[in-house]
C-alpha positions in Angstrom: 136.1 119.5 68.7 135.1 117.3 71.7 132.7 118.8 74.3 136.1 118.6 77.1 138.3 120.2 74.7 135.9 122.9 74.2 135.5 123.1 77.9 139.3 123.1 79.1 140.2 125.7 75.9 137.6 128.2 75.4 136.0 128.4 78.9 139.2 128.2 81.1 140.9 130.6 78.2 138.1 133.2 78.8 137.4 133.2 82.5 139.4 136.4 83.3 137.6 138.1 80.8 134.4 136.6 82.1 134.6 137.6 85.3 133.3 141.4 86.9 130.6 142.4 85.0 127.8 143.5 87.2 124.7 143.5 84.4 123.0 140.4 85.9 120.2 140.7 88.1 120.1 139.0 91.3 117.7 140.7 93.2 114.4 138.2 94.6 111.6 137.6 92.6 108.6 139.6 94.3 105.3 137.0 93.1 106.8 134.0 96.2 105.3 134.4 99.2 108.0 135.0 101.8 107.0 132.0 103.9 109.6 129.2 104.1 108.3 126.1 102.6 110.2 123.0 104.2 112.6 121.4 101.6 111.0 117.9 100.4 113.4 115.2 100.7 115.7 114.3 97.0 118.1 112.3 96.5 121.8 114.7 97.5 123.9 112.1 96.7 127.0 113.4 94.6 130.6 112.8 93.6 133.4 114.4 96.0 134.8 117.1 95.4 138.2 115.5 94.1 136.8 114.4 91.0 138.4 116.0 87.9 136.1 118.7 86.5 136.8 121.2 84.1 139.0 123.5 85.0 136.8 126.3 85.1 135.3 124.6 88.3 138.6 124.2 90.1 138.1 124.5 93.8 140.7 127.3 94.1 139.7 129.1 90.8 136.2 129.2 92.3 137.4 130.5 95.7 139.5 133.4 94.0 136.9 135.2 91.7 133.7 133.5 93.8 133.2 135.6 96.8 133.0 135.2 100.5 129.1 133.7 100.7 127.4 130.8 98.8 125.1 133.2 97.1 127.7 135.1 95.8 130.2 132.6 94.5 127.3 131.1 92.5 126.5 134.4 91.4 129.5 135.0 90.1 130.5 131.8 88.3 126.8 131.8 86.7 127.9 135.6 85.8 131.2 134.5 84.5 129.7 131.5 82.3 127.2 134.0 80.8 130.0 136.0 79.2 131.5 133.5 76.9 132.1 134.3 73.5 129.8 131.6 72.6 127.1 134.2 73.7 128.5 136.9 71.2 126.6 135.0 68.1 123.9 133.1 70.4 121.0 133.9 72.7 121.3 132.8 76.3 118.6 132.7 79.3 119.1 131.9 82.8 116.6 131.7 85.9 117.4 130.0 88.9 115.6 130.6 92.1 116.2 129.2 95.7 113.5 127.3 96.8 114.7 126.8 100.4 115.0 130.9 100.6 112.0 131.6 98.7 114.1 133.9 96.6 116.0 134.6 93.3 119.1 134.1 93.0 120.3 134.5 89.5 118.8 135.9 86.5 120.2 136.7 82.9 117.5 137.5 79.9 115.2 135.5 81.5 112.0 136.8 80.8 113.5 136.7 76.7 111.1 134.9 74.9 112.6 132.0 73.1 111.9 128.5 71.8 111.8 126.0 74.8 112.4 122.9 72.6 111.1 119.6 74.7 111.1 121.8 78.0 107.3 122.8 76.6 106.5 119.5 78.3 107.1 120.9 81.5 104.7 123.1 81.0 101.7 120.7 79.5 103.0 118.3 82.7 102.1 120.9 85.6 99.5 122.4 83.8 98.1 118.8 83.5 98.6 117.6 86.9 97.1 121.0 88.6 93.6 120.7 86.4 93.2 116.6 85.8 95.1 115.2 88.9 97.8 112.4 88.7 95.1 109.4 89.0 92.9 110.4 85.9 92.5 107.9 83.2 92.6 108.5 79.5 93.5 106.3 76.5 96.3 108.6 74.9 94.9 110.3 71.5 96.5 112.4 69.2 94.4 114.0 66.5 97.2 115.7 64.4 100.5 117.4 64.3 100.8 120.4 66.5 100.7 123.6 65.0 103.8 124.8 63.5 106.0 121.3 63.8 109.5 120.8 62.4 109.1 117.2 60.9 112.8 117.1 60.8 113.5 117.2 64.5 111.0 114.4 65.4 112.9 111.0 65.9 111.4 108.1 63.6 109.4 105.3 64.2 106.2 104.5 66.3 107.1 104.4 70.7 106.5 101.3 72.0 102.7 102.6 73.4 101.3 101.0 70.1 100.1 104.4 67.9 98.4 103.4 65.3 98.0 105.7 62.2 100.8 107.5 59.8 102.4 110.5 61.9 103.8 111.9 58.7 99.7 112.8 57.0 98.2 116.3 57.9 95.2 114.4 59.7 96.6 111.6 61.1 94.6 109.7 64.4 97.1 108.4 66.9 95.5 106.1 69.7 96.8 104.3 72.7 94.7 101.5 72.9 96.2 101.0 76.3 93.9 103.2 79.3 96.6 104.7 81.6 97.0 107.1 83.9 98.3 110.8 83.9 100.7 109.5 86.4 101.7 106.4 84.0 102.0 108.3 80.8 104.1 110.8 82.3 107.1 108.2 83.4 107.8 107.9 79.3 106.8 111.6 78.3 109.3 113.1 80.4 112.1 110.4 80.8 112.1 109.4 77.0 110.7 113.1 76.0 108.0 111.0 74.0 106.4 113.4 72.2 103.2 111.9 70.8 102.5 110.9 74.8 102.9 114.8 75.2 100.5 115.6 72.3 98.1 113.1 73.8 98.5 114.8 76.9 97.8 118.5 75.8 94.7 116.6 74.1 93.3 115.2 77.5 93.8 118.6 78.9 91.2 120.6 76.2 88.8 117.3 76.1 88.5 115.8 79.5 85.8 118.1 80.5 84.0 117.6 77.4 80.9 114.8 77.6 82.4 111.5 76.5 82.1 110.4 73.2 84.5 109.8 69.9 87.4 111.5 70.1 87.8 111.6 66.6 84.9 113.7 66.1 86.4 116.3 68.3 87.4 119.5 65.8 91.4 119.4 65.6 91.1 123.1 66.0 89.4 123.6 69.0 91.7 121.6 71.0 94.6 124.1 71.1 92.4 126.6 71.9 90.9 124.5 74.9 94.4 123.9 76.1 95.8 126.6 76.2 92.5 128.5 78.4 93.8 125.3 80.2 97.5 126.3 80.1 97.2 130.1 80.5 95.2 129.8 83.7 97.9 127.8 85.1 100.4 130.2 84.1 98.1 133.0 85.3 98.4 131.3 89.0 102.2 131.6 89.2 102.2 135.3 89.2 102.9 135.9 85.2 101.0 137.2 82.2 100.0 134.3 80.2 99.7 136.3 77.1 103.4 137.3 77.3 103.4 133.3 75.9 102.5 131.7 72.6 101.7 127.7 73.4 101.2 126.1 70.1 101.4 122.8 71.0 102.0 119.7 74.2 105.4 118.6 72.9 107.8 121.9 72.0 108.3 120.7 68.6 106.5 123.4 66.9 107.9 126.6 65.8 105.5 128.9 67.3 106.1 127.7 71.0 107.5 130.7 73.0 107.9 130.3 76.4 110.9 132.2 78.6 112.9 130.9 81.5 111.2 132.7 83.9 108.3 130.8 82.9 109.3 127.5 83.2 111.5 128.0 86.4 107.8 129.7 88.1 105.8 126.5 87.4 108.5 124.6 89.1 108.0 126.7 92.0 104.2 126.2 90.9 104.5 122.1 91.5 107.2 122.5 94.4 104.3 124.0 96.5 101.5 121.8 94.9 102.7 118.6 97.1 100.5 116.0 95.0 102.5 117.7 92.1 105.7 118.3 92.7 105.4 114.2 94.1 104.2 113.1 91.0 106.5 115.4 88.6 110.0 115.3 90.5 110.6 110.9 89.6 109.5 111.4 86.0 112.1 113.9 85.8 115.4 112.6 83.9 118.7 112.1 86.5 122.0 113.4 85.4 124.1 110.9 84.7 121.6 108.1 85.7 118.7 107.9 83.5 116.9 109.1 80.7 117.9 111.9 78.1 120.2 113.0 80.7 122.2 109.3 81.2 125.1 110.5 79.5 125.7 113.7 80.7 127.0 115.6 83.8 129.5 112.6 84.3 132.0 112.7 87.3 131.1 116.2 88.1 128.5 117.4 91.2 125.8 117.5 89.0 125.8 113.8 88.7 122.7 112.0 90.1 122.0 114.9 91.5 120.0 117.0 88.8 116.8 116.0 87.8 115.8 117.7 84.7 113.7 118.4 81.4 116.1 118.6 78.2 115.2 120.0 75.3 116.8 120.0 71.8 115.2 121.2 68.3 116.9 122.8 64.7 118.8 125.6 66.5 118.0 125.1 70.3 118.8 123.2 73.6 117.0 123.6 77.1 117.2 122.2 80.8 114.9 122.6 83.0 114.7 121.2 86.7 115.6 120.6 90.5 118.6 120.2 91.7 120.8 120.5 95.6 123.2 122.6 96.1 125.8 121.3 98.6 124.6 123.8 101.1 121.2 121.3 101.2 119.0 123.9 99.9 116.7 123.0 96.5 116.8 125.2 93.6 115.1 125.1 90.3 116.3 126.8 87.2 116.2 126.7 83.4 118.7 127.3 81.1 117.8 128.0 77.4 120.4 128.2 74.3 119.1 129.6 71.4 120.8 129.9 67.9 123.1 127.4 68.3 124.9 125.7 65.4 125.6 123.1 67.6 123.5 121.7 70.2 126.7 120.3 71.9 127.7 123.8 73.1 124.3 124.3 74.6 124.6 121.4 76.6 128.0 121.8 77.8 127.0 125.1 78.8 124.0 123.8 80.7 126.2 121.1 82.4 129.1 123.1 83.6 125.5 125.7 85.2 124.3 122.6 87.0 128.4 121.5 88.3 128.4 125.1 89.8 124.8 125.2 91.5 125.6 121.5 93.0 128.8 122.2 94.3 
């Protein structure tokens, strides 16, 4: 069944039955400081509102069961959404916070742990940026596979960053003979969701404060461990409990990555207040509908060019991630993670029709 068949049947079929539950929470989030950060400029552009979405987002459908205020209409339709029957036999987390009000705005599962998939790089990317800075310099080096990785959901073939070695051996050396920047390797990492440039990364991040010298000779075991003291201490700073968390890896391929949407949407508030972060981050960041992992999706809806987003997809599991603008001009970040899916394709039209909703 085609991703608009499956939107027009099942989700316009089930919104009555979707709609009135009051289980989500939508209270604010209590770790933000209450001072009003100004919102940083991003691309708003969008489609009008004439295009033909599904007809879950019809404008009149929306204004019947959405409420009076913006807050609640969202609320609502994010509510409605989170009661499919899709979510009967799968594991669904929201987050999605207002940056421009310094305050939650909807919530469901969200501090679930669950399997972030490729969305583990936004994680290694702020936790990166906050210790090492955007302008240090490293030749990317990957010692081995990460801990726990599904062979089967890697894509095949060497990038075009010139690896050398066989990723497929227990002990392989990867190296970039290229020197580039944290700034440079993240263009590729996060637009492409190149994983080895992620492992390389979660590398730099246990070894750059170690005295130089061959990489090679650098125990594989001790750079997960230096990472993650890395990691943690940047999760520590946004408020949570780092050992709530398992990182196993840079990349989210491995099995034993558990991460929540709570998590992932705090370190976007983590980078949105960093300004030599968030700066660097936000262009790396894939554009619905423009660019990237995301150039195919969100199409003719509000979300389009206007989402700017981490996907993430593994055996079982799809993930977003990101910024986006509602129409009201206010900047919210969110992540939305599928778990148990038999098809990835219903995670991501789930995730799309999240993003039409908070960008119109």
């Amino acid at each position: 069944m085609s991703i608009r068949n499956y939107l027009l049947g099942g989700f316009a079929l089930l919104t009555l039955l979707a709609c009135g539950t009051s289980r989500r929470v939508h209270e604010p989030s209590s770790h933000v400081p209450d001072t009003v950060v100004p919102v940083v400029a991003v691309d708003k552009s969008r489609t009008d509102d004439s295009v033909n979405l599904p007809i879950r987002y019809n404008k009149n459908k929306v204004e019947a069961f959405g409420g009076t205020t913006w807050q609640g209409r969202i609320q609502r339709e994010l509510d409605s959404l989170c009661n499919l029957p899709l979510f009967e036999t799968t594991q669904i987390g929201v987050c999605v916070y207002d940056l421009t009000d310094r305050q939650l705005l909807f919530a469901v599962n969200a501090d679930h742990r669950m399997r972030p998939a490729s969305c583990q790089k936004i994680v290694t990317a702020v936790a990166t940026l906050h210790h090492l800075g955007a302008n240090h310099s490293f030749t990317p080096v990957v010692l081995q596979p990460g801990w726990g990785w599904c062979w089967d959901d890697k894509e095949t073939g060497m990038n075009d960053f010139g690896y050398k070695g066989d990723r497929s051996s227990k002990d392989t050396l990867f190296v970039q003979e290229k020197t580039m920047t944290i700034a440079e390797v993240l263009m590729p990492m996060m637009k492409q969701s190149d994983n080895m440039l992620a492992e390389s990364m979660f590398h730099q991040l246990a070894t750059a404060e170690q005295a130089a010298g061959n990489a090679s000779a650098i125990n594989p075991k001790s750079i997960r461990k230096e990472a993650t003291k890395k990691i943690n201490a940047t999760i520590s700073q946004t408020g949570l409990k780092a050992d709530n968390y398992t990182i196993a890896d840079g990349s989210g391929l491995s099995l034993y990555d558990y991460a929540s949407p709570r998590l992932l949407t705090h370190l976007l508030i983590f980078a949105y207040d960093e300004k030599s972060i968030f700066d660097t981050l936000y262009p790396t960041l894939p554009i619905a509908g423009v660019d990237g992992t995301l150039s195919k999706r969100m199409t003719g809806t509000p979300a389009q060019n206007n989402v700017h987003a981490k996907t993430g997809t593994v055996t079982g599991v799809s993930s977003l991630t990101g910024y986006c603008t509602a129409q009201n001009g206010h900047l919210l970040a969110f992540s939305i993670i599928n778990q148990g899916l038999k098809k990835s394709a219903d995670g991501r039209s789930f995730q799309d029709c999240v993003c039409a909703a908070l960008c119109k």
